[in-house]
PQR file with spaces between the fields and no chain letter, atoms N, CA, C, O and H, PARSE charges and radii, in Angstrom:
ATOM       1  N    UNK     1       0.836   -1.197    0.000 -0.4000 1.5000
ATOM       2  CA   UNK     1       0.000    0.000    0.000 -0.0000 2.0000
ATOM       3  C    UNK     1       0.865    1.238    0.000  0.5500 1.7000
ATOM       4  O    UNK     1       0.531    2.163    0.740 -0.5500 1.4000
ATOM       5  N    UNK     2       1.822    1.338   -0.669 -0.4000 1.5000
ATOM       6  CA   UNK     2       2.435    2.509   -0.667 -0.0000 2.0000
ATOM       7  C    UNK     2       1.629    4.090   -1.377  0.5500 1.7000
ATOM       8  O    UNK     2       0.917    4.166   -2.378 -0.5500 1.4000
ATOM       9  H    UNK     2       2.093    0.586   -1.270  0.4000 1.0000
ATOM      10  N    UNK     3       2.059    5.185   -0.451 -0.4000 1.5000
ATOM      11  CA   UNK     3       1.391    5.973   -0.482 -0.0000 2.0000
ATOM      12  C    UNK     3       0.204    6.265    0.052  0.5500 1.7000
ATOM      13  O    UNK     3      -0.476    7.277   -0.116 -0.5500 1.4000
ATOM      14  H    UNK     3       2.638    5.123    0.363  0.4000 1.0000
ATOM      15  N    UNK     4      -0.018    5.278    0.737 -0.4000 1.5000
ATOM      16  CA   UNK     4      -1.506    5.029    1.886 -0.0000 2.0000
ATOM      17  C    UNK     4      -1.270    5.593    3.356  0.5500 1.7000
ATOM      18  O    UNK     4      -0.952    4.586    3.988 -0.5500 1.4000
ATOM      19  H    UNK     4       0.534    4.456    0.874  0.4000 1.0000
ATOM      20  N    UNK     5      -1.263    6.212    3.858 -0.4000 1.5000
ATOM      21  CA   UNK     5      -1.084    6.656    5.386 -0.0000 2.0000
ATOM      22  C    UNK     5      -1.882    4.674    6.183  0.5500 1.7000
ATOM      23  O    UNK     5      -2.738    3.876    5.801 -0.5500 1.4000
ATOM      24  H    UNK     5      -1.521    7.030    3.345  0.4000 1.0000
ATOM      25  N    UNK     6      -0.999    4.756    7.266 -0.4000 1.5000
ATOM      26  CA   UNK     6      -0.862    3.268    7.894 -0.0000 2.0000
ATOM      27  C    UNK     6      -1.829    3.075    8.981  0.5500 1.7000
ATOM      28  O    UNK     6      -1.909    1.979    9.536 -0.5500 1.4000
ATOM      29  H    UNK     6      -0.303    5.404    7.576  0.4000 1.0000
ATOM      30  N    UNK     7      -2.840    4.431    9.448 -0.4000 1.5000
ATOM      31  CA   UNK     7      -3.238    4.659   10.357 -0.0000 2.0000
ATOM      32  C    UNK     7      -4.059    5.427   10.835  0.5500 1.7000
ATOM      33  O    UNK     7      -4.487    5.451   11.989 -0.5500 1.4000
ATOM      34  H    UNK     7      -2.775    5.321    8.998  0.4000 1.0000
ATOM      35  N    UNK     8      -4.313    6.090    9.963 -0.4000 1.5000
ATOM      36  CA   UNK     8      -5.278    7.032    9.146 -0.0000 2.0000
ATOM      37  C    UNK     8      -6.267    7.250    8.389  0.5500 1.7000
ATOM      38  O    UNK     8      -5.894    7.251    7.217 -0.5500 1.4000
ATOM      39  H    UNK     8      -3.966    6.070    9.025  0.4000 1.0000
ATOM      40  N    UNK     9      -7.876    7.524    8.555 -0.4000 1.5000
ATOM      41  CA   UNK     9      -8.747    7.384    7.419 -0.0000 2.0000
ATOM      42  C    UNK     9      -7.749    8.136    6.014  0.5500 1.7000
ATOM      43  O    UNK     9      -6.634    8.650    5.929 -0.5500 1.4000
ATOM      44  H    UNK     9      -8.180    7.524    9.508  0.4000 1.0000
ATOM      45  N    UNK    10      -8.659    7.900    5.247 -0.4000 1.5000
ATOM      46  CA   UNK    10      -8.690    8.612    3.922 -0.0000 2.0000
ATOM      47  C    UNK    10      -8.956   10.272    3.945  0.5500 1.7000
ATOM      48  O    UNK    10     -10.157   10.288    3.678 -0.5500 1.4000
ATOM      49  H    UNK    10      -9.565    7.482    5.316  0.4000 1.0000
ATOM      50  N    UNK    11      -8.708   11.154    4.045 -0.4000 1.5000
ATOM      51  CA   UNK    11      -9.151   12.519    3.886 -0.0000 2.0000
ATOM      52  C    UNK    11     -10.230   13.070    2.890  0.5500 1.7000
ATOM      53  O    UNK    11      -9.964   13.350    1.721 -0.5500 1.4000
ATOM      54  H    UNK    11      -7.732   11.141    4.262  0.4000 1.0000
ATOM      55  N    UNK    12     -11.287   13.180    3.370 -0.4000 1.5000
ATOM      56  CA   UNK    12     -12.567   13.652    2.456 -0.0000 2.0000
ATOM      57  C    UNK    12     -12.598   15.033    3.018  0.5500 1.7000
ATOM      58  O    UNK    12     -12.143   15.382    4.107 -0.5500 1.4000
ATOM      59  H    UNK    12     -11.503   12.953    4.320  0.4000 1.0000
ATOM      60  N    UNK    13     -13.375   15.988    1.864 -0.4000 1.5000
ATOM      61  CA   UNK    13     -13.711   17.315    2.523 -0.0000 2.0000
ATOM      62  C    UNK    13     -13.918   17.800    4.015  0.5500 1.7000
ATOM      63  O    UNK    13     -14.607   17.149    4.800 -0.5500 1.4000
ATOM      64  H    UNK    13     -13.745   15.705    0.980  0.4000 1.0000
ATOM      65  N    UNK    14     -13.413   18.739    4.292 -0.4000 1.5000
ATOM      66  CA   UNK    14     -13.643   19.071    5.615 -0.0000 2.0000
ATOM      67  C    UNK    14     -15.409   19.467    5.827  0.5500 1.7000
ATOM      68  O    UNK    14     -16.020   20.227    5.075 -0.5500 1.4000
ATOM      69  H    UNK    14     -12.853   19.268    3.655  0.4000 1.0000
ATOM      70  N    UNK    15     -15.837   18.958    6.678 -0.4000 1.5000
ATOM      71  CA   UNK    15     -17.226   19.190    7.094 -0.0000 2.0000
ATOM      72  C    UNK    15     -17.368   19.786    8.892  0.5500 1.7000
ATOM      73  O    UNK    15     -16.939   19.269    9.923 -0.5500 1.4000
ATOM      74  H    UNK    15     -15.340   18.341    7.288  0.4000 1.0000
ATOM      75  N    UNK    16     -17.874   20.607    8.749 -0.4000 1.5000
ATOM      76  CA   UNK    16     -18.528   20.969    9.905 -0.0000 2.0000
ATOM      77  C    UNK    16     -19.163   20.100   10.705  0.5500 1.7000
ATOM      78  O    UNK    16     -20.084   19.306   10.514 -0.5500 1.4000
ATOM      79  H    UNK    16     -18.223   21.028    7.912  0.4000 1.0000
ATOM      80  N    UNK    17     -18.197   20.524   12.080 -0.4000 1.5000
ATOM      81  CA   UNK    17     -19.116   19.626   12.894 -0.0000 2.0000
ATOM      82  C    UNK    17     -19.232   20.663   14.465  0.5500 1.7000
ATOM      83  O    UNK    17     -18.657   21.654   14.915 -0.5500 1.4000
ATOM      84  H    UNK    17     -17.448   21.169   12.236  0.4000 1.0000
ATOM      85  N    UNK    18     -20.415   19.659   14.929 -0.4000 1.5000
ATOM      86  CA   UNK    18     -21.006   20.466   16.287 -0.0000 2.0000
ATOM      87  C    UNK    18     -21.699   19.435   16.981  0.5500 1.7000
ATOM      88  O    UNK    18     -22.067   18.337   16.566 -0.5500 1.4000
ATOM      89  H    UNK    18     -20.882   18.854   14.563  0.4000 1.0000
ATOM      90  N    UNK    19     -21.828   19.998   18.184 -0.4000 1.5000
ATOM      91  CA   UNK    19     -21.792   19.284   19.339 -0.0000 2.0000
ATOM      92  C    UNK    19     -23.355   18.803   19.265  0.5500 1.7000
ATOM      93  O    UNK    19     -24.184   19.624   18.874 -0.5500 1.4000
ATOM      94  H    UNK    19     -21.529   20.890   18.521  0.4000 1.0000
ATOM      95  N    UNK    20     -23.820   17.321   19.679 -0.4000 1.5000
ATOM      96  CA   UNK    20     -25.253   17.438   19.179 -0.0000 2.0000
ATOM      97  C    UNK    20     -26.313   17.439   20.629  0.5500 1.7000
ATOM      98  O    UNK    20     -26.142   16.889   21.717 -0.5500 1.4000
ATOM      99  H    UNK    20     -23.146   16.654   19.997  0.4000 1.0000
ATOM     100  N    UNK    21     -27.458   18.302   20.120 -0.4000 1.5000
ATOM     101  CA   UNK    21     -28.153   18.838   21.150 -0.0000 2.0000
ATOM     102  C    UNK    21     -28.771   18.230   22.340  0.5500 1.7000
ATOM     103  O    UNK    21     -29.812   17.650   22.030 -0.5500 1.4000
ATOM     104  H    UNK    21     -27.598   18.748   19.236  0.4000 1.0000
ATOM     105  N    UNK    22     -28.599   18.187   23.116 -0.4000 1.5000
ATOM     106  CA   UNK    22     -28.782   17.724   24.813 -0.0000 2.0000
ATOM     107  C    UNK    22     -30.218   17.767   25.139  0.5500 1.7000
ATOM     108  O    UNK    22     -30.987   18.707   24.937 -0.5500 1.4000
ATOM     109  H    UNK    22     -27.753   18.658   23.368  0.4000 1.0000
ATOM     110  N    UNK    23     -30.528   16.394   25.776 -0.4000 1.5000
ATOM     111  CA   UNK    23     -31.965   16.628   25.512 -0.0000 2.0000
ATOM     112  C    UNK    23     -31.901   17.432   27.293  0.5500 1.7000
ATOM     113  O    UNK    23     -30.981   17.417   28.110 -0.5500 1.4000
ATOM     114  H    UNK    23     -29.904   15.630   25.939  0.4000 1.0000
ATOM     115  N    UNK    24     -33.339   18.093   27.380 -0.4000 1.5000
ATOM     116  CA   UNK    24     -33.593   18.259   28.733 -0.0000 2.0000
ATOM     117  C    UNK    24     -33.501   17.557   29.995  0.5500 1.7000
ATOM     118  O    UNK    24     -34.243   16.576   30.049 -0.5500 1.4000
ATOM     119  H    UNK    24     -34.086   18.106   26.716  0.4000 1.0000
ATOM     120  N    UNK    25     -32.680   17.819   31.205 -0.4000 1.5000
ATOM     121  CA   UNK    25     -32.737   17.190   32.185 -0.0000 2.0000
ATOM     122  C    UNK    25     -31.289   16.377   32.123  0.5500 1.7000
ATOM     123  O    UNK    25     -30.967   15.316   32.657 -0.5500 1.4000
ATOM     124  H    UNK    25     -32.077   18.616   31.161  0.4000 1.0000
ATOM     125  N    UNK    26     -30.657   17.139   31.400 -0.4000 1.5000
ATOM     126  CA   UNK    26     -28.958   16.115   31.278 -0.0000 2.0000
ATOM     127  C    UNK    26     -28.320   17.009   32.360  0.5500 1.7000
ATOM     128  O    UNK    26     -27.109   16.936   32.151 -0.5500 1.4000
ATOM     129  H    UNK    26     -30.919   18.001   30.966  0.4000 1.0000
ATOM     130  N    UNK    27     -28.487   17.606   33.140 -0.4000 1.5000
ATOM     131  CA   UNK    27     -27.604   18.526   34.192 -0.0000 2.0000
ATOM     132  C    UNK    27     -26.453   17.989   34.578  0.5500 1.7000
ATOM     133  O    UNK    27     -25.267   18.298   34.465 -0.5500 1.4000
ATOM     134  H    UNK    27     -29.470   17.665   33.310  0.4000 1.0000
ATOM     135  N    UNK    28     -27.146   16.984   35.132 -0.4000 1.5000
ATOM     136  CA   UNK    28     -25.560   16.096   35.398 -0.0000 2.0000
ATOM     137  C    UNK    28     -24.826   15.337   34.771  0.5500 1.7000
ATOM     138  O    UNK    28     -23.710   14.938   35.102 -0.5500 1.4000
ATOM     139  H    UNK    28     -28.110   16.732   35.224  0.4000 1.0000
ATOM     140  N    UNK    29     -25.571   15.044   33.592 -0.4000 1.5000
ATOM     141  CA   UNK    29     -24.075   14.552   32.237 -0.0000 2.0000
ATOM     142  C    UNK    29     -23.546   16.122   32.121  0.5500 1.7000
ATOM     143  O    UNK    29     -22.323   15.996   32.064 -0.5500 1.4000
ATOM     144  H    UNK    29     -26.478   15.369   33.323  0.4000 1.0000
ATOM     145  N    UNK    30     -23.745   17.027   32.080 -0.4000 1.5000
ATOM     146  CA   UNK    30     -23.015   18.157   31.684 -0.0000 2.0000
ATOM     147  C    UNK    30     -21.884   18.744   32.456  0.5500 1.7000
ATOM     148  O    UNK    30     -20.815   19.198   32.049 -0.5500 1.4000
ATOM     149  H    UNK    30     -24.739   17.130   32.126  0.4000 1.0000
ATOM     150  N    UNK    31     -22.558   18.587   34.158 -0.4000 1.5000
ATOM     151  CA   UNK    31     -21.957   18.989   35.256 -0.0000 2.0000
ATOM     152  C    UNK    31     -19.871   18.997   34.873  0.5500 1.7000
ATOM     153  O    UNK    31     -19.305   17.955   34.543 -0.5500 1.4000
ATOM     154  H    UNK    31     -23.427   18.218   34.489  0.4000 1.0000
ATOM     155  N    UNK    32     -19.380   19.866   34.971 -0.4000 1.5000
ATOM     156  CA   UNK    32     -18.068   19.940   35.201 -0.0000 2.0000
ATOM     157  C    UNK    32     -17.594   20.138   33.404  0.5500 1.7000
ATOM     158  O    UNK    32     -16.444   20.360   33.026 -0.5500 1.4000
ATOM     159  H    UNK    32     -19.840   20.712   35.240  0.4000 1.0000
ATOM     160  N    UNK    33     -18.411   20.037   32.796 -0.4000 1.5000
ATOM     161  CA   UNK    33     -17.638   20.143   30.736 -0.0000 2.0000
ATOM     162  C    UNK    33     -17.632   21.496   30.782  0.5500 1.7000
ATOM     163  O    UNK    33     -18.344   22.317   31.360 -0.5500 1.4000
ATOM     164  H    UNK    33     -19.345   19.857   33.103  0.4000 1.0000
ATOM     165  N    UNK    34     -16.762   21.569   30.116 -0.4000 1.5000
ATOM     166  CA   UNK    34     -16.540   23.384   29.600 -0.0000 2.0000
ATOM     167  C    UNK    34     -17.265   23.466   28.261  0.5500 1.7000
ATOM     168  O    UNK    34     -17.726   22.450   27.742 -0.5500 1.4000
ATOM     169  H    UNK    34     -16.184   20.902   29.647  0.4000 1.0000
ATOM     170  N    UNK    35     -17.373   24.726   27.674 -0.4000 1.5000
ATOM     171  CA   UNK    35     -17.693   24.886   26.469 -0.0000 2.0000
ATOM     172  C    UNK    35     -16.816   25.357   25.303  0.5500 1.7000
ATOM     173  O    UNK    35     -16.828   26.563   25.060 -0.5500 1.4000
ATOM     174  H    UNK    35     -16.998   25.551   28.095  0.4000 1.0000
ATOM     175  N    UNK    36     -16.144   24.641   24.639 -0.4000 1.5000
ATOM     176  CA   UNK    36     -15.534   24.973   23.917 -0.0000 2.0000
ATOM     177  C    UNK    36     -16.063   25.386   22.130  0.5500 1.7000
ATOM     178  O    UNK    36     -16.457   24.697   21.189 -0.5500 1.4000
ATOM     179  H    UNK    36     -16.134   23.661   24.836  0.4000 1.0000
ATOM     180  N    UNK    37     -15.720   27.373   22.399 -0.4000 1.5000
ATOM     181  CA   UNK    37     -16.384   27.492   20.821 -0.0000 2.0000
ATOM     182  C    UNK    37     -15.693   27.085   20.288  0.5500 1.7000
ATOM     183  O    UNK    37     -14.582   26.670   20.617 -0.5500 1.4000
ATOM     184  H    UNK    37     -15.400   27.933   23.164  0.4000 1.0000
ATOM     185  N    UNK    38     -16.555   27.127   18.652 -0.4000 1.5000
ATOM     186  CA   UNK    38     -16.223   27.121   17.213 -0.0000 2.0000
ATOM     187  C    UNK    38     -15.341   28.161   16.891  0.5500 1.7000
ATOM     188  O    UNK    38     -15.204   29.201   17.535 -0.5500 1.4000
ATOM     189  H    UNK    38     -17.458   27.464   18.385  0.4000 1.0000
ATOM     190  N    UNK    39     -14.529   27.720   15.493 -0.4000 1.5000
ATOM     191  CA   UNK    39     -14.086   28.702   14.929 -0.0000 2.0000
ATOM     192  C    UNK    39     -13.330   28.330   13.955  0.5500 1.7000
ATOM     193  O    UNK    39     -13.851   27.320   13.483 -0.5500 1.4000
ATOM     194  H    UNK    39     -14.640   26.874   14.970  0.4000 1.0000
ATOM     195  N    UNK    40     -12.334   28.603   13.359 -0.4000 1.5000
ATOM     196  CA   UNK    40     -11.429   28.612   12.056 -0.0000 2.0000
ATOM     197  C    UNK    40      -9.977   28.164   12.550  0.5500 1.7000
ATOM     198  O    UNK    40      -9.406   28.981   13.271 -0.5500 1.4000
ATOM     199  H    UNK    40     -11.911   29.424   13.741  0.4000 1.0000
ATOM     200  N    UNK    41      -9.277   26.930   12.247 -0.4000 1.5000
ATOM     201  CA   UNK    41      -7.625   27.367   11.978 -0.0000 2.0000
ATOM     202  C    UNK    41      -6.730   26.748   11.021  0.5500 1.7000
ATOM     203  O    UNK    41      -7.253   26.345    9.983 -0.5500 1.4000
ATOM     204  H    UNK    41      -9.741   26.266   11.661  0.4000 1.0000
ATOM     205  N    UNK    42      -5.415   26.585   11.177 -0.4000 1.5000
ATOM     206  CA   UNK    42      -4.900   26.340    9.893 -0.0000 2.0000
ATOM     207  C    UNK    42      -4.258   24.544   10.473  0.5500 1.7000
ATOM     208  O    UNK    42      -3.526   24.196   11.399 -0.5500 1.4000
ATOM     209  H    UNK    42      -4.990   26.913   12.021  0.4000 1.0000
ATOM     210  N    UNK    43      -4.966   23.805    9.411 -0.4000 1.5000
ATOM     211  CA   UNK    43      -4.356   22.465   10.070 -0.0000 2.0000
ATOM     212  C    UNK    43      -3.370   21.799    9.188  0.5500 1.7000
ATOM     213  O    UNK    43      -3.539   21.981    7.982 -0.5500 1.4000
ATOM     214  H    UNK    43      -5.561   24.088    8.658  0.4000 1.0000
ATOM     215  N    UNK    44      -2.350   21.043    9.568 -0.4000 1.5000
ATOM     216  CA   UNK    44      -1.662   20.296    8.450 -0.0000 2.0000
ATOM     217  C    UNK    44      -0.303   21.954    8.614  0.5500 1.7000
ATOM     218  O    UNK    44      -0.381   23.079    9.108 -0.5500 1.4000
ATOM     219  H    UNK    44      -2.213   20.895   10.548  0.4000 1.0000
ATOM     220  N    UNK    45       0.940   21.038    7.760 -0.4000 1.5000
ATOM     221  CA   UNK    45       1.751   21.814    7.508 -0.0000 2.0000
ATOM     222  C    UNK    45       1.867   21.823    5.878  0.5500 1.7000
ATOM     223  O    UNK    45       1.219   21.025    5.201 -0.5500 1.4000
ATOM     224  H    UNK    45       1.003   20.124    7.359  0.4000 1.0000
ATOM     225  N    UNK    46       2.930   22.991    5.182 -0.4000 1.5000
ATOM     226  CA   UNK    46       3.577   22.679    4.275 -0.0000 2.0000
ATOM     227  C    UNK    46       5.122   22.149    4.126  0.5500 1.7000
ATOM     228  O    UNK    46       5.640   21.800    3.065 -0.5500 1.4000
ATOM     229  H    UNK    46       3.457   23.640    5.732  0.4000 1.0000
ATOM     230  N    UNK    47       5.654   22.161    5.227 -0.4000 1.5000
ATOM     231  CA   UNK    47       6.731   22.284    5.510 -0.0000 2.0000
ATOM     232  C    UNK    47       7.484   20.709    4.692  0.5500 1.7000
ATOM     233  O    UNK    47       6.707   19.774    4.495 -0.5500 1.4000
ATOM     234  H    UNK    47       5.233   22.445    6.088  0.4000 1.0000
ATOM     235  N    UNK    48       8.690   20.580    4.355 -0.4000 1.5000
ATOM     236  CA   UNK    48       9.182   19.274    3.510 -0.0000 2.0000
ATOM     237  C    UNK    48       9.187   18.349    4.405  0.5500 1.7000
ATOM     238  O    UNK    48       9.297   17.257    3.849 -0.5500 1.4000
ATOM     239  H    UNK    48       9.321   21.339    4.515  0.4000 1.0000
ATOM     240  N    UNK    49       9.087   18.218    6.082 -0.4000 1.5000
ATOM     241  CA   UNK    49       9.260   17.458    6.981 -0.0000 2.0000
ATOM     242  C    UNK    49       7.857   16.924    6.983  0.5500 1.7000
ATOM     243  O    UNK    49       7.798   15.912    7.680 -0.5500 1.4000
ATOM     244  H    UNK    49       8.997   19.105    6.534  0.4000 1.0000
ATOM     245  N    UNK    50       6.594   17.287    6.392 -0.4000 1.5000
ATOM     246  CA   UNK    50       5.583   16.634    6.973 -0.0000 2.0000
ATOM     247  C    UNK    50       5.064   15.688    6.488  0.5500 1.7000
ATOM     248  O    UNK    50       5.528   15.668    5.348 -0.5500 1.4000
ATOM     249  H    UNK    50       6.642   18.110    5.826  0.4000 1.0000
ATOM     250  N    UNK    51       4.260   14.703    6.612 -0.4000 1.5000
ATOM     251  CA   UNK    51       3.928   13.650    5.856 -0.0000 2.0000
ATOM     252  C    UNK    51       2.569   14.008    5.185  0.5500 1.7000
ATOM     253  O    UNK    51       1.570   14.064    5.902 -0.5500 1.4000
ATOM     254  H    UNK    51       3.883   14.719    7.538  0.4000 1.0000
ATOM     255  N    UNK    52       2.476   14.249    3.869 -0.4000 1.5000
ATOM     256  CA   UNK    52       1.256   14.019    3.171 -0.0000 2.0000
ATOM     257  C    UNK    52       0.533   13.011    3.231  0.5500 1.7000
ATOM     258  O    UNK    52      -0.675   13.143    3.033 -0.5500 1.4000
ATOM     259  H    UNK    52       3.288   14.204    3.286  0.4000 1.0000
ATOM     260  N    UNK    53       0.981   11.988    3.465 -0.4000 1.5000
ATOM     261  CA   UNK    53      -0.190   10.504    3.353 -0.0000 2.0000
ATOM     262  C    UNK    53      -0.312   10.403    4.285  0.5500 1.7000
ATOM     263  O    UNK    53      -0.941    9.354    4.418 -0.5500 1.4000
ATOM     264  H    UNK    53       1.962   11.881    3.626  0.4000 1.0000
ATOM     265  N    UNK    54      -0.006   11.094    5.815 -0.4000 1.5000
ATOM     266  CA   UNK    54      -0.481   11.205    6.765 -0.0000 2.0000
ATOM     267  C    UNK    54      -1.725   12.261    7.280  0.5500 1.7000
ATOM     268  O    UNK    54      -2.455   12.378    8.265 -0.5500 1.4000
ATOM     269  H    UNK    54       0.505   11.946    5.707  0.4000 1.0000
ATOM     270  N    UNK    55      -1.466   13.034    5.821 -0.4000 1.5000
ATOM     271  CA   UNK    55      -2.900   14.198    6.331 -0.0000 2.0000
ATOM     272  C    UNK    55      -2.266   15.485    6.995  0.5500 1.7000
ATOM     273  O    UNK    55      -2.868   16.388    7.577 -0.5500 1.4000
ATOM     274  H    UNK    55      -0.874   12.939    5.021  0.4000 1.0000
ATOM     275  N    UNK    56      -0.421   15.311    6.691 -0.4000 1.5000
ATOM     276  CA   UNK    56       0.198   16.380    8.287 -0.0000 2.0000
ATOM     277  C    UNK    56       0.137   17.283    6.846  0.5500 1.7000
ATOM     278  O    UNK    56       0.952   18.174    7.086 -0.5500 1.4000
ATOM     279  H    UNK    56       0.068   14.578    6.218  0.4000 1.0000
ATOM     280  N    UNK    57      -0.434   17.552    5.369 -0.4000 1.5000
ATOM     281  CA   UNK    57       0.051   18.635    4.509 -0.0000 2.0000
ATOM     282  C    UNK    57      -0.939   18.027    3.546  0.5500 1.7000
ATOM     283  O    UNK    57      -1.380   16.882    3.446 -0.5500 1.4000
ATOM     284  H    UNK    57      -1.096   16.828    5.175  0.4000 1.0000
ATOM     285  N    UNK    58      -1.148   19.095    2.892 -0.4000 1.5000
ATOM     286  CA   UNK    58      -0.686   20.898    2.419 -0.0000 2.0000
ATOM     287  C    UNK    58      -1.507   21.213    4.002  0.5500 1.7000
ATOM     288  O    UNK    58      -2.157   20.447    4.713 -0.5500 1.4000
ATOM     289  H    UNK    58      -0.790   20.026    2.973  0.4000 1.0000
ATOM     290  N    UNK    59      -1.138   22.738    4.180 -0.4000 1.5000
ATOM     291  CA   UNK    59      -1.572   23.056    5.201 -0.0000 2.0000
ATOM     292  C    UNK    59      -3.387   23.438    4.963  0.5500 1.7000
ATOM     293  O    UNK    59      -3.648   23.613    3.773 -0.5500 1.4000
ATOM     294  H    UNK    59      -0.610   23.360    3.602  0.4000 1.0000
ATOM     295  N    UNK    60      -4.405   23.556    5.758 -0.4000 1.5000
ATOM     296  CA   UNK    60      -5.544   24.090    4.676 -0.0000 2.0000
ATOM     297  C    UNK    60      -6.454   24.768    5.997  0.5500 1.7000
ATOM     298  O    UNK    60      -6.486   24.076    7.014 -0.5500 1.4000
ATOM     299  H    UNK    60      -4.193   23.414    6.725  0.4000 1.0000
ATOM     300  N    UNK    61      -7.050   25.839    6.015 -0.4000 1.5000
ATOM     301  CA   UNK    61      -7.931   26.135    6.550 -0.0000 2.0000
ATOM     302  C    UNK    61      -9.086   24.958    6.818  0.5500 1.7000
ATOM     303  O    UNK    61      -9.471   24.106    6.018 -0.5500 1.4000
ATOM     304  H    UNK    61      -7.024   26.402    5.189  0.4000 1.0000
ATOM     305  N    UNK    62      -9.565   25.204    8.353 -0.4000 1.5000
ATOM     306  CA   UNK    62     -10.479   23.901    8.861 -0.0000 2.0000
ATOM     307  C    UNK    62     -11.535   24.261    9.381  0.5500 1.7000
ATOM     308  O    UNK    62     -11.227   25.258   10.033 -0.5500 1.4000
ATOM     309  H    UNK    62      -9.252   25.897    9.003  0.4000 1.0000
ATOM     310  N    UNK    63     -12.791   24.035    9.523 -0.4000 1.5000
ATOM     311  CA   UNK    63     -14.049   25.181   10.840 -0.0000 2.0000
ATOM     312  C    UNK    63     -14.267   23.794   11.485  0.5500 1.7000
ATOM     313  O    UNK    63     -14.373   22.708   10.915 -0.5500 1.4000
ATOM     314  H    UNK    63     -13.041   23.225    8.993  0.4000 1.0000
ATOM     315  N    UNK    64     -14.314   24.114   12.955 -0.4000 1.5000
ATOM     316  CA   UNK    64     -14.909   23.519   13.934 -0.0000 2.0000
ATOM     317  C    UNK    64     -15.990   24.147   14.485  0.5500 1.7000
ATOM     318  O    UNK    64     -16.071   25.312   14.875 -0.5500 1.4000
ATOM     319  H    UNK    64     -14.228   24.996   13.417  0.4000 1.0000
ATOM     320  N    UNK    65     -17.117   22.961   14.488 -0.4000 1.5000
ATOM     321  CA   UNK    65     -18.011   23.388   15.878 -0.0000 2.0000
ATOM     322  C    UNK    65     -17.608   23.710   16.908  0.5500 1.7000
ATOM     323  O    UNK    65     -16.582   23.350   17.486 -0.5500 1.4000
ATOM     324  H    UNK    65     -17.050   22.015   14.172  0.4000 1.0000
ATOM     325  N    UNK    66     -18.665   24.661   17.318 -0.4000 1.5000
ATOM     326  CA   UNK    66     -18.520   24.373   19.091 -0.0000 2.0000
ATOM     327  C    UNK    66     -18.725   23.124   19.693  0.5500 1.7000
ATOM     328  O    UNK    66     -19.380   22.264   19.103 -0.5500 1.4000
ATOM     329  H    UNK    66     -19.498   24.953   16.849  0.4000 1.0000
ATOM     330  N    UNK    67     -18.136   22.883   21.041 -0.4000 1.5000
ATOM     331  CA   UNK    67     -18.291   21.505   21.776 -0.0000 2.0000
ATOM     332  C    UNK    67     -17.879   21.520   22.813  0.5500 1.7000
ATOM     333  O    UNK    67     -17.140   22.434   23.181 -0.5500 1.4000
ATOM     334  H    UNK    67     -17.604   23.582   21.520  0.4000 1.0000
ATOM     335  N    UNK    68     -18.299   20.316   23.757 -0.4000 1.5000
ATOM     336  CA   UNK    68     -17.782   20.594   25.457 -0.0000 2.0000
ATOM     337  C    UNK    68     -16.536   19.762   25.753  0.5500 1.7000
ATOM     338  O    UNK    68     -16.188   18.703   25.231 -0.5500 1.4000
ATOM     339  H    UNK    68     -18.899   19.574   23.458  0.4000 1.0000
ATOM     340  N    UNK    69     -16.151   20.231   26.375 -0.4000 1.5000
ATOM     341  CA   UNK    69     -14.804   18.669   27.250 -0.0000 2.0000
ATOM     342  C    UNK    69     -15.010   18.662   28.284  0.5500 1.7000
ATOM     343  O    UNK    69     -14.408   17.888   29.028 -0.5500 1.4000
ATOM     344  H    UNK    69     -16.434   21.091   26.799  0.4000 1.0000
């Protein structure tokens, strides 16, 4: 399988994702998660050190949902 990353899905379009909605009365599954927003950054490098069939390049703009930890 050369040229296949060993460990790694396949890379398809970046898609938006978000945290999915909580039904009423989850207080205490929630208790202690932070909220972490959404937003934009740059993932992957270009740099000659990185591995393309690993997904570490080209570098490309990414959007994340918001979500808790």
């Amino acid at each position: 399988m050369e040229g296949k990353a060993c460990c790694t899905p396949a890379r398809e379009a970046a898609t938006l994702v978000s945290a999915p909605p909580q039904p009423p009365g989850n207080a205490d599954a929630l208790r202690g998660l932070i909220s972490i927003p959404g937003g934009e950054f740059t993932m992957g490098t270009d740099s000659s050190e990185g591995f393309e069939a690993d997904g570490e390049g080209p570098a490309r703009r990414v959007t994340v949902g918001a979500f808790r930890i």
